[in-house]
C-alpha positions as CSV (number, residue, x, y, z in Angstrom):
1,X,25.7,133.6,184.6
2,X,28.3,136.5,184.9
3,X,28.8,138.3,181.4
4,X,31.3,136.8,179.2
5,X,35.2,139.2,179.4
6,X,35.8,141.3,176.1
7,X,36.0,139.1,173.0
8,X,35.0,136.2,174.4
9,X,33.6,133.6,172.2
10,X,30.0,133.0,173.7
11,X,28.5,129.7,172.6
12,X,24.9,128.4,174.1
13,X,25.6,125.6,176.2
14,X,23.0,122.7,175.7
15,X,24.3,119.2,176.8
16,X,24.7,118.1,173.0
17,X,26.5,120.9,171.7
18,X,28.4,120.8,175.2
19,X,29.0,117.3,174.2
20,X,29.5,117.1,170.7
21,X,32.2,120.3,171.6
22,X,34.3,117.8,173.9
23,X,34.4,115.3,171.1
24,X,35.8,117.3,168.3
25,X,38.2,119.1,170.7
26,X,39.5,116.1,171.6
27,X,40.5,114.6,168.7
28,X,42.4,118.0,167.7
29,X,44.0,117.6,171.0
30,X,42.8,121.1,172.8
31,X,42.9,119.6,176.1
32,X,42.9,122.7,177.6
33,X,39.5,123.6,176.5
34,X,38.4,120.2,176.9
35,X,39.3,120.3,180.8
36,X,37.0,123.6,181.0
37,X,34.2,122.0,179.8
38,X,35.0,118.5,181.7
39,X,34.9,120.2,184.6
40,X,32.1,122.3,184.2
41,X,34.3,125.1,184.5
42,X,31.6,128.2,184.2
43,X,29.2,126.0,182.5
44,X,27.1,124.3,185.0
45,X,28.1,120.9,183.3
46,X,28.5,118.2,186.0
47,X,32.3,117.2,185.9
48,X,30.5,113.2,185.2
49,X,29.9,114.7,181.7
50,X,33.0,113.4,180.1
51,X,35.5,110.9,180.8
52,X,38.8,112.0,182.6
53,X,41.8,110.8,180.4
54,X,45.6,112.2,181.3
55,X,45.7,114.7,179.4
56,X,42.1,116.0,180.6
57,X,43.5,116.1,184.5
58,X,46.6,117.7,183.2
59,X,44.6,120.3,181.9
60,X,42.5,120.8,184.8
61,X,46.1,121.4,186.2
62,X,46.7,123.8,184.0
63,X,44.0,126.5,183.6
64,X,44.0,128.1,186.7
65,X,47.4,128.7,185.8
66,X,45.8,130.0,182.5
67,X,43.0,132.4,184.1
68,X,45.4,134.0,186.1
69,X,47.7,135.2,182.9
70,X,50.6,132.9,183.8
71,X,50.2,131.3,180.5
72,X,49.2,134.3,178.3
73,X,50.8,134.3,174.9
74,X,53.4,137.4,174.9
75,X,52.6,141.3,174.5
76,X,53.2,142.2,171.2
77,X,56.3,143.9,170.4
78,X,55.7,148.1,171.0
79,X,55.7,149.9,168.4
80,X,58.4,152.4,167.0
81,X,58.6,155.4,168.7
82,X,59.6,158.8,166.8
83,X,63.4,158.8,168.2
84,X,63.9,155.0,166.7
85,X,62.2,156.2,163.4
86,X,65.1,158.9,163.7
87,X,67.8,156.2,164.7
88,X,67.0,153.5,162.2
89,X,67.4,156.2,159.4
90,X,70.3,157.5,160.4
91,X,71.6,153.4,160.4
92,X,70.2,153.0,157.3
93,X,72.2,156.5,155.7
94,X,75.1,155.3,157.1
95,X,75.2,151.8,155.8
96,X,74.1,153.4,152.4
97,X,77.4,155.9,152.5
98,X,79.9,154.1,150.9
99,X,83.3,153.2,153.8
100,X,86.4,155.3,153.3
101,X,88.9,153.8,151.2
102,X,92.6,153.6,152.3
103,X,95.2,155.2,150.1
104,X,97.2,152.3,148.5
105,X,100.2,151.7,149.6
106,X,103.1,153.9,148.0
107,X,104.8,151.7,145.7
108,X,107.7,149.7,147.0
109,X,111.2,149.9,145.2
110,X,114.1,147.6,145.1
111,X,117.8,147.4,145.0
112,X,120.5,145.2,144.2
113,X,122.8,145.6,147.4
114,X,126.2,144.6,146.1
115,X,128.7,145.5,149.8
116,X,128.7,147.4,152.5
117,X,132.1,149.3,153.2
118,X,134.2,150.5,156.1
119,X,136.6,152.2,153.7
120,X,135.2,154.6,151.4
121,X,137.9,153.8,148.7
122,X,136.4,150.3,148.5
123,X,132.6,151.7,148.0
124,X,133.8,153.7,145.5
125,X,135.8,151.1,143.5
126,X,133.0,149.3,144.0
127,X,130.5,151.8,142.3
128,X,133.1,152.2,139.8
129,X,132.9,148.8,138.3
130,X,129.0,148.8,138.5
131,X,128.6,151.6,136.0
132,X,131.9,149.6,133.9
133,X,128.7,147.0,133.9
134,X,126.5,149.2,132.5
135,X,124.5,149.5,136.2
136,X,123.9,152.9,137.8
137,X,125.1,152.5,141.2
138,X,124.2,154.5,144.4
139,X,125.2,154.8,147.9
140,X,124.0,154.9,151.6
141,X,125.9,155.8,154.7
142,X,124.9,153.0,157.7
143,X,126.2,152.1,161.2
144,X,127.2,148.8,161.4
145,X,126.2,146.1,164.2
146,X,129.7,147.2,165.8
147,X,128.5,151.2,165.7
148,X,131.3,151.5,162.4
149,X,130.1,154.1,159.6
150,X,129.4,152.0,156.6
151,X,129.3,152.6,153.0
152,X,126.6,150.6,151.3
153,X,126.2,150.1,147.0
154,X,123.4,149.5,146.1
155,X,122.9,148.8,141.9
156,X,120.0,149.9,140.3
157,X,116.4,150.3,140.7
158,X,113.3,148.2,140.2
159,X,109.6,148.3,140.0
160,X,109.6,144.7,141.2
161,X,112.0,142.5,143.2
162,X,111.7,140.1,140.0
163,X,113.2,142.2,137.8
164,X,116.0,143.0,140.6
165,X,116.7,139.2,140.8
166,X,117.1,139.1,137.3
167,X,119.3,141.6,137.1
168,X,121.3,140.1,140.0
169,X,122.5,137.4,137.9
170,X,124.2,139.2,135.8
171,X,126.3,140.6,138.6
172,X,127.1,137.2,139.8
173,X,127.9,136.4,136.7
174,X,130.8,138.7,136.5
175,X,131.6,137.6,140.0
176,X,129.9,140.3,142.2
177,X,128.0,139.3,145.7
178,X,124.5,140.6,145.8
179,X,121.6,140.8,147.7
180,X,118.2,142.0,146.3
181,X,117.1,144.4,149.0
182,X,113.4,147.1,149.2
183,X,114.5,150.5,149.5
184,X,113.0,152.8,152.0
185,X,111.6,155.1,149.3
């Protein structure tokens, strides 16, 4: 017989270890290696030496499908070279640096809008009888949604829109409109 390929498992081939081989390989199921020996596949066994079940022919379908590679377990995956040593620690330092963190947001102020005038008399009266309230009032010049110059009061201002709305009340309490407005800081 031809010498047995590389790491070949070389076992003498009498019919009863031939034979009590088939048996214990097919209760585990190894069909496949069952077929080789059913067939006598490189073993000068007569194929008569063991019955033929289904899954016996189904082998015998199968190995030369095996000898020629087509059913060879997968190449192992290659190993690292230097450049992905290089780029899987430069990954790994850059999950390890810690993300810049965005400023917070500049904190947001708030007013208590209390009219918005086309006559600067009226803003003025207006701011007049906030600071008669004890409120410090300011104002802003705006176009209007007809393009007329606006004066807008504006009363106070707060940390919070909570603390606007509560002082709010006690505008509408003397009868003032307001509106609890975020400056543009």
């Amino acid at each position: 017989p031809p010498p047995a390929p590389k790491g070949a498992l070389v076992l003498p081939l009498t019919r009863p270890v031939v034979t009590a081989s088939m048996a214990a390989m097919a209760v585990s199921g190894a069909s496949l290696f069952l077929a080789g020996m059913a067939t006598g596949f490189g073993m000068g066994v007569p194929a008569t030496a063991a019955p033929e079940p289904a899954s016996v022919v189904q082998s015998v379908e199968i190995a030369p499908r095996l000898i020629a590679g087509e059913l060879a377990p997968p190449a192992p995956p290659p190993l690292p070279t230097t450049d992905d040593v290089e780029i899987a620690s430069v990954m790994v330092a850059a999950l390890a640096e810690p993300a810049p963190v965005a400023p917070p947001p500049p904190p947001q102020h708030y007013a208590i809008q209390t009219g918005a005038f086309g006559v600067a008399a009226n803003a003025e009266r207006q701011s007049a009888e906030l600071r008669r309230l004890g409120f410090e009032p300011h104002t802003a010049g705006q176009v209007g949604s007809r393009g007329v110059a606006l004066t807008v009061v504006y009363a106070g201002r707060y940390d919070s829109r909570a603390d606007a709305e509560l002082k709010a009340k006690t505008l509408q309490k003397a009868g003032i409109q307001t509106y609890v407005t975020a400056l543009a800081d």
